[in-house]
N, C-alpha and C positions, 0 to 999 in steps of 0.2 A: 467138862463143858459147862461155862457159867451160863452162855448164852446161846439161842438158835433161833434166828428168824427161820418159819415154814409156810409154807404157801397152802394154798388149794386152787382150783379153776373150776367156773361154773362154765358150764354149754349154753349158748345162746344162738335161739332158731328164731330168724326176722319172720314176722310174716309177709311184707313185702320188701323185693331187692332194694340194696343202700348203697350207698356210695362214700368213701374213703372223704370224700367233700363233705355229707350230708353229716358225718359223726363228727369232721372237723370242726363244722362251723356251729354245729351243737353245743358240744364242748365249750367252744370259746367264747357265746351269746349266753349260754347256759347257766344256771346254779352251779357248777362246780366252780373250785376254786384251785388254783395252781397253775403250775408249768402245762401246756397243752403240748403234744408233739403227735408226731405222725411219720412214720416211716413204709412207706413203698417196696415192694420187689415181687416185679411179675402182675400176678392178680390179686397178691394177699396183700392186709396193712395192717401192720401195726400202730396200736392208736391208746392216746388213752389223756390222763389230766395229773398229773401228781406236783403233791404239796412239796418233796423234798429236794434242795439246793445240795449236790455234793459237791463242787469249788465253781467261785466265778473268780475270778482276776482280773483287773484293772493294773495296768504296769507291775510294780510289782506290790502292792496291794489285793489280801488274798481274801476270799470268805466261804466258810463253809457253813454248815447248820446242822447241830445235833435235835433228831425229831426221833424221840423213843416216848411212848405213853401214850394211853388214849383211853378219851373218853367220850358217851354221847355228847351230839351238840347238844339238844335238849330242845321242845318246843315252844318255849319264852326265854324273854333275857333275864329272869329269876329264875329259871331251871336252869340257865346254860352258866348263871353264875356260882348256883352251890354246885353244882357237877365239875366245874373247873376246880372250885377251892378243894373239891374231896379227889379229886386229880393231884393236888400238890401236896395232899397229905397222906396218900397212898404209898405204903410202903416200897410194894411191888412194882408197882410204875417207877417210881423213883428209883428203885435199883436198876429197871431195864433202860430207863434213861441217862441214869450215870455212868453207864456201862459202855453209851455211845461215846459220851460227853469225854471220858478216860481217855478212849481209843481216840480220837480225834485231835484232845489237848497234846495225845503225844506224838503223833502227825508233827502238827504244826512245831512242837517244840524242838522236831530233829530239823524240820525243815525253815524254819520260818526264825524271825526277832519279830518285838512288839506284840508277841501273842495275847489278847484279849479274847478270853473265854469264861462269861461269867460264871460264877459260884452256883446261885441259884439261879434254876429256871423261868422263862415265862408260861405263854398259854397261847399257841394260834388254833383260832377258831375256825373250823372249817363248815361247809354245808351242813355234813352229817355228821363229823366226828370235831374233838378236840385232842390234840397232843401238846404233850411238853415239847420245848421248843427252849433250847438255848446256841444263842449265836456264836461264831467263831469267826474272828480277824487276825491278820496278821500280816507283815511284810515279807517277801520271799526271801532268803539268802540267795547271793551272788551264784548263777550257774542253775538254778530250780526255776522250774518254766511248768507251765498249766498243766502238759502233758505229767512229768512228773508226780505232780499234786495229786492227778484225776488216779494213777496207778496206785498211788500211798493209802490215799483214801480211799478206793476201791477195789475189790468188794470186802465187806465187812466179815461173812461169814470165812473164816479160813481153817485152816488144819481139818479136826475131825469134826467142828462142825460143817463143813462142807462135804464131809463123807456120810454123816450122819442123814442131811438132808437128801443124798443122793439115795441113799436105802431105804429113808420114808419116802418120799415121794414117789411117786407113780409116772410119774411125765418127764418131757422135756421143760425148761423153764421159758426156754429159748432168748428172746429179749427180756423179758420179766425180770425186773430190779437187776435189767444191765445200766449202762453209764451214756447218756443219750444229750448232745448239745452240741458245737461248734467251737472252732478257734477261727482268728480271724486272720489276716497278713501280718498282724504286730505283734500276734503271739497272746492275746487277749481274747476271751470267752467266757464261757459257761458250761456247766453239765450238769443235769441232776440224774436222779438216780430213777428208774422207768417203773413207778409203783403206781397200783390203779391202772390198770391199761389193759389191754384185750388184743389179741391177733382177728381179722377178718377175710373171707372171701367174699364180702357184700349180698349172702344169705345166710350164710353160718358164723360162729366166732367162740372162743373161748374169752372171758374176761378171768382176770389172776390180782387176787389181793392176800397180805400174807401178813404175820405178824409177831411179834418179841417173846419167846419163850421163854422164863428165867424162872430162878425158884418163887414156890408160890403161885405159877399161872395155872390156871383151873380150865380146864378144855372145855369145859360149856360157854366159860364166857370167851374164852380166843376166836373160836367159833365163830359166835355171835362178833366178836371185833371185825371179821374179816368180814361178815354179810354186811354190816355199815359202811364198809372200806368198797365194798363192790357196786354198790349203791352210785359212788362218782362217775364210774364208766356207765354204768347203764341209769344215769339220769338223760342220758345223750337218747335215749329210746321212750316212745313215748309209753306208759306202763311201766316201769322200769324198778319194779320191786323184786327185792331177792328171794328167790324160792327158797322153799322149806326143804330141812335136809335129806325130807324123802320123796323131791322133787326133783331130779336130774336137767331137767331139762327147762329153761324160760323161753317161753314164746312171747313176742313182744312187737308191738308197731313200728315199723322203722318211720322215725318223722322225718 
């Protein structure tokens, strides 16, 4: 195994009841920054904010987006700029973002002509973190439709690392980095992939952020990547800092 995205979930106790609206509209007014979604059944919602695009399509014009790497934002635009530049020079990031970049170019290359996928990466900034961020375009070939693409591209972990994750992990994932978006009448849409997000019953909730395993990562600081990652969902509450890892549980204001 080169690679294994792993998860964890923190517990999240409101002190007063919320509403599947109240996180929505948080979210989307909010410091966070990405895709907002929100999915319904019954009493519970799945909810949450993430950065990452895994196909949109316009006719047959197609885009995906490799996002492996990460670093703090940093609390000035001089910290958030040597922390980017030491993001591009990091070895380790750069292999875990290569990694994506690989699997993707060759996506597209079975499926697609015109494929544009640059060489090197950029830098999207986000609230709390930074990742490497390189685009991918392409035209579909004759007979390849969204649906297709969305299957190709997803999910990334496969073989034993999917078995791997299943024996660390302790939980169900359930939606957590499943494939979350719409097609339209013309066969046109989007989907990204459901990172930073949380399940709720409008008192309780698990929030699940996870992160790129490869040679070289050091479990203190993966760690620490996923409590910045966690940070997007619960900026929607108000208090909304990540407890300490000998803290199980966050109580938090529901705003």
């Amino acid at each position: 195994i080169s690679k294994v995205v792993l998860s964890r979930r923190q517990r999240l106790e409101a002190l007063e009841p919320f509403s599947s609206k109240d996180l929505l509209v948080n979210l989307i007014d909010g410091s966070a920054r990405g895709t907002v979604l929100l999915y319904r059944y019954a009493d519970v919602f799945f909810c949450g904010c993430t950065p990452e695009l895994l196909v949109r399509k316009r006719g047959n014009e197609v885009e995906s987006m490799c996002l492996a790497g990460t670093c703090p934002a940093g609390a000035t635009e001089e910290e958030r700029a040597r922390l980017a530049d030491e993001l591009m020079a990091d070895a380790k990031n750069r292999a875990e973002h290569d990694h994506v970049v690989r699997f993707i170019r060759e996506v597209f290359n079975r499926t697609c002509y015109d494929v544009d996928v640059p060489a090197q990466p950029g830098i999207l900034p986000l609230t709390h973190v930074q990742h490497l961020c390189t685009p991918a375009r392409a035209r579909m070939l004759e007979g390849v439709d969204l649906g297709t693409m969305k299957d190709d591209l997803h999910p990334t972990p496969v073989g034993e690392a999917q078995m791997l994750i299943r024996s660390i992990e302790a939980y169900n994932r359930g939606f957590f980095a499943g494939a979350c978006g719409y097609v339209d009448g013309a066969g046109n849409g989007e989907f990204s992939v459901a990172l930073r997000t949380g399940v709720f019953d409008g008192e309780v909730g698990w929030v699940y952020a996870g992160c790129g395993i490869v040679e070289g990562s050091v479990a203190d600081d993966e760690y620490d990547e996923i409590g910045m990652k966690l940070k997007t969902v619960l900026s929607a509450f108000d208090g909304g800092e990540v407890p300490s890892a000998c803290q199980p549980t966050e109580r938090v204001d529901a705003a």
